[in-house]
C-alpha positions in Angstrom: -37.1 35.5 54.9 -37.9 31.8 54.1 -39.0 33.1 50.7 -36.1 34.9 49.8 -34.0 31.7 50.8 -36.6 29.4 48.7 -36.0 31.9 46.0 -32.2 31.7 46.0 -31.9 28.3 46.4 -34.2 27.9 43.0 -31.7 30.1 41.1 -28.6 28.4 42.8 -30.0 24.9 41.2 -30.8 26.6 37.5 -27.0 28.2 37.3 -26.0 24.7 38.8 -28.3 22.9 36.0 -27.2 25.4 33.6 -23.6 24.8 34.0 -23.7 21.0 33.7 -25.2 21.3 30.7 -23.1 23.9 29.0 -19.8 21.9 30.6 -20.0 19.2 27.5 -19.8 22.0 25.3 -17.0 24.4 26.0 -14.9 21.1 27.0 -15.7 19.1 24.2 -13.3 20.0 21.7 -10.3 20.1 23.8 -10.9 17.1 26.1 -10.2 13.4 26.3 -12.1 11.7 24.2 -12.4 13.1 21.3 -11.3 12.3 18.2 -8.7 14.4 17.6 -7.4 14.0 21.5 -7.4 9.9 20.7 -5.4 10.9 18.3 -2.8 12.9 20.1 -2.8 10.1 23.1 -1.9 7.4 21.3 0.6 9.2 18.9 4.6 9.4 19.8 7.0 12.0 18.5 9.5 10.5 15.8 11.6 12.2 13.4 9.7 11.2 10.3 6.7 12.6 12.1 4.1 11.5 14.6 3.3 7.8 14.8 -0.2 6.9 15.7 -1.6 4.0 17.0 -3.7 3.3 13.6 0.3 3.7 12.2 1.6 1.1 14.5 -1.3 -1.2 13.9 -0.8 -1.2 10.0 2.9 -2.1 11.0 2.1 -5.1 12.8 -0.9 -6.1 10.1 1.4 -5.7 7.3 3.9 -8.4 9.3 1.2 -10.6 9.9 -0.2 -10.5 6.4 3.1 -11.9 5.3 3.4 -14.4 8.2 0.8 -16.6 6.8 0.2 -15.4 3.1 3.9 -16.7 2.1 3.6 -20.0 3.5 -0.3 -19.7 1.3 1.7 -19.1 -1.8 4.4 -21.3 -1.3 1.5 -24.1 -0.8 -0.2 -23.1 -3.9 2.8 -23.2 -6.0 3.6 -26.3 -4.2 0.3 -28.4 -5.3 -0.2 -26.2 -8.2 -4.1 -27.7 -9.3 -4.3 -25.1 -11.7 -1.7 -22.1 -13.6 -3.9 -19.8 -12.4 -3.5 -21.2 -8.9 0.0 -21.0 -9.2 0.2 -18.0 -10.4 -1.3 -16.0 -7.5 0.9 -18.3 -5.1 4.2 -16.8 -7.0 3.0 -13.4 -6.4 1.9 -14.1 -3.0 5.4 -15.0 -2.4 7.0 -12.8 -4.0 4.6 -9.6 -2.9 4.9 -10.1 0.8 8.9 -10.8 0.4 9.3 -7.5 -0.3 7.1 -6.2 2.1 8.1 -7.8 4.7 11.7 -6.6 4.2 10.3 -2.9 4.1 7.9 -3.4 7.3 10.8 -4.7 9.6 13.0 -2.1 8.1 10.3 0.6 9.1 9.5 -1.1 12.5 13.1 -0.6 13.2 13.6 3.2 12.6 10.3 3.7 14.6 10.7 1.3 17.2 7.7 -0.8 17.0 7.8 -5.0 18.1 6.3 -6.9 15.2 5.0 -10.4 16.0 7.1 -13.3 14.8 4.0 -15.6 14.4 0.3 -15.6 12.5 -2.4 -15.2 14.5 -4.6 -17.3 15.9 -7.1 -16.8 12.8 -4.5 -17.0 10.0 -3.0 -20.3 11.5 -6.6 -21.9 11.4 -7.0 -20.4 7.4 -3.8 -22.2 6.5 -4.9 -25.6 8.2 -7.9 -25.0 6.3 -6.0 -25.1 3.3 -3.8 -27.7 3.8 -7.1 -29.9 4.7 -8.8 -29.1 1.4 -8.2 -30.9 -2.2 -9.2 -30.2 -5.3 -11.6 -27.7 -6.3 -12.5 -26.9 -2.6 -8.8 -26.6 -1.8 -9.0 -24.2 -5.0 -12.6 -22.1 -3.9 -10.8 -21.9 -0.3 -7.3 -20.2 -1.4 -9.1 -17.7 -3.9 -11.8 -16.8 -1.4 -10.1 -16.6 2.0 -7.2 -14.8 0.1 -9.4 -12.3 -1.6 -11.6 -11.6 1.1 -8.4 -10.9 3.4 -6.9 -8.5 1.0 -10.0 -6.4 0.5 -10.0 -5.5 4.5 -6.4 -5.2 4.4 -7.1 -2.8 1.3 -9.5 -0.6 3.3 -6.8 -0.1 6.1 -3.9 0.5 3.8 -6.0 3.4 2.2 -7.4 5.1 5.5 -3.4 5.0 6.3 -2.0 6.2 3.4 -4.6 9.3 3.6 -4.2 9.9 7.7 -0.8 9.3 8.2 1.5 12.1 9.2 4.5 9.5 9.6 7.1 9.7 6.5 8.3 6.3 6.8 4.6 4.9 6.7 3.2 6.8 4.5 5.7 5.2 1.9 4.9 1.7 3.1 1.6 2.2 2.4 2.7 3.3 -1.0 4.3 0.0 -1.1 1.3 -1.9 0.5 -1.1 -0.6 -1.7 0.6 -1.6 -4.8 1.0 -4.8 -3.4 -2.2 -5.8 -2.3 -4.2 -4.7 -5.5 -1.8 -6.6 -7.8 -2.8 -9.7 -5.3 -6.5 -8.9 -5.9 -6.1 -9.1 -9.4 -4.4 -12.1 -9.6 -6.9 -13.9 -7.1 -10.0 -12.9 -8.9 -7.9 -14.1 -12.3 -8.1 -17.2 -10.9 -11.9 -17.3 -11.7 -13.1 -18.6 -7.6 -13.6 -15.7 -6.2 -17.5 -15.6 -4.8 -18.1 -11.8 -5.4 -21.9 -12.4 -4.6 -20.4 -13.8 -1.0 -18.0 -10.9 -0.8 -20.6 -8.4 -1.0 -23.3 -10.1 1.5 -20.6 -10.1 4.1 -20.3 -6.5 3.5 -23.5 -5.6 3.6 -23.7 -7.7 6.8 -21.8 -5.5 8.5 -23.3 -2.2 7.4 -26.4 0.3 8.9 -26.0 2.7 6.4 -29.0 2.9 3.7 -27.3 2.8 -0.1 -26.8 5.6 -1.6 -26.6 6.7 -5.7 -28.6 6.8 -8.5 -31.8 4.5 -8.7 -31.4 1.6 -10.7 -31.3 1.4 -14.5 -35.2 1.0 -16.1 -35.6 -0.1 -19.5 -34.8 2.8 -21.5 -31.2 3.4 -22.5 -29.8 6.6 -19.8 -28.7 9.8 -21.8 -25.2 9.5 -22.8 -22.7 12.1 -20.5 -20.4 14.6 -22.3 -16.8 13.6 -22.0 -15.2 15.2 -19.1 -11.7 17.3 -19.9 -10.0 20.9 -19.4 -11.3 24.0 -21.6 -9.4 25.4 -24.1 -6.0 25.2 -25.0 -3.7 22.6 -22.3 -1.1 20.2 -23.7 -1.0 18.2 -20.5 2.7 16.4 -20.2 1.9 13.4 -18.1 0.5 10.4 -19.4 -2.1 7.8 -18.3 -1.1 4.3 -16.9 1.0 2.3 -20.0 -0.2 -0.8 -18.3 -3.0 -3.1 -19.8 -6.1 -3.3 -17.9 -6.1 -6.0 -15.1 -2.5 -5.3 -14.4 -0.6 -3.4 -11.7 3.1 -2.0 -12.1 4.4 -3.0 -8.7 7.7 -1.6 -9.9 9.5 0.2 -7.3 12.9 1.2 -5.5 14.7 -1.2 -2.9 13.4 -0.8 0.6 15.9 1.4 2.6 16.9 -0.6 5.7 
């Protein structure tokens, strides 16, 4: 008899062990936690379609890149050191105008509070500016500029591809447009440290680099054009802009 019960209590603790280990995987895709129930918890209903909380926070980033980025411009016009200087101050200003009329206008159909102030990091860039002078003050409004429209950059496209939200999708649109022709003008400028922008990245990645190996003295092979087979009269046409330039043409924001 004691044998039979040592017996069954053995089998009791492997279906018990068993279990627990198959638990994660049946509820895995269909619990808290995951990626795709993250999603769903943090997303509201709207009539433009579901707003998630990467949405809202691109809302609220937008707002705060035009919070301190204005006032930037408006220095840089302001002191004007250099044309080029001025130049990406006038388009600092005149960039984050419009977007800041189209973010509030959004925030308002969806319901979302945008902050009325730069944060804490933004406020301490701008006294950094007004503390520098002449070639630093320079370096400092090209770099801190650039390197805060490159993240900005990386969120607007992970939103403009996940979104499922009408209204943001079109700001990011918008933002996009926006924040390249920003880039451009900053690294036009001629300040911008691309050796520093590219250690800080680095800094904060694991992942080994991928691609081909680097280049050895001979010349590579030359690659065959790429293009359709046959006979197709395509109707569209590239870009008319010039290289280094970016249309930022588009239609008034709809409040």
């Amino acid at each position: 008899m004691g044998r039979v019960n040592g017996t069954a209590l053995i089998i009791a603790a492997l279906v018990v062990t068993v279990g627990a280990l198959a638990f994660p995987v049946w509820s895995y895709a269909d619990r808290s936690g995951t990626g795709e129930a993250n999603l769903n918890a943090g997303s509201v209903a709207t009539r433009w379609g579901p707003l998630s909380a990467t949405d809202r926070d691109f809302l609220v980033r937008v707002r705060l890149a035009g919070l301190w980025e204005i006032p930037a411009g408006q220095q840089a016009v302001e002191r004007a050191p250099s044309k080029a200087i001025k130049d990406a101050g006038d388009h600092l200003i005149v960039g984050h105008t419009d977007l800041d009329e189209r973010v509030r206008g959004v925030a308002s159909q969806l319901g979302v509070e945008l902050p009325n102030q730069p944060n804490a990091q933004q406020q301490g860039w701008l006294r950094e500016l007004t503390d520098a002078s002449g070639e630093t003050y320079q370096r400092k409004f090209a770099n801190l500029l650039r390197v805060a429209h490159g993240k900005v950059f990386s969120l607007v496209a992970q939103v403009r591809d996940t979104t499922r939200n009408t209204l943001v999708r079109q700001l990011a649109t918008d933002a996009n447009q926006t924040v390249l022709d920003h880039i451009t003008m900053l690294e036009n400028t001629g300040f911008v440290d691309y050796d520093s922008i590219a250690n800080g990245a680095a800094g904060n990645s694991t992942a080994s680099p991928t691609g081909p190996p680097p280049p050895g003295g001979d010349a590579p092979p030359q690659p065959g054009p790429a293009g359709p087979t046959g006979d197709v009269s395509g109707t569209s046409r590239p870009s008319p802009a010039p290289p280094g330039t970016v249309n930022t043409d588009r239609p008034e924001p709809q409040m």
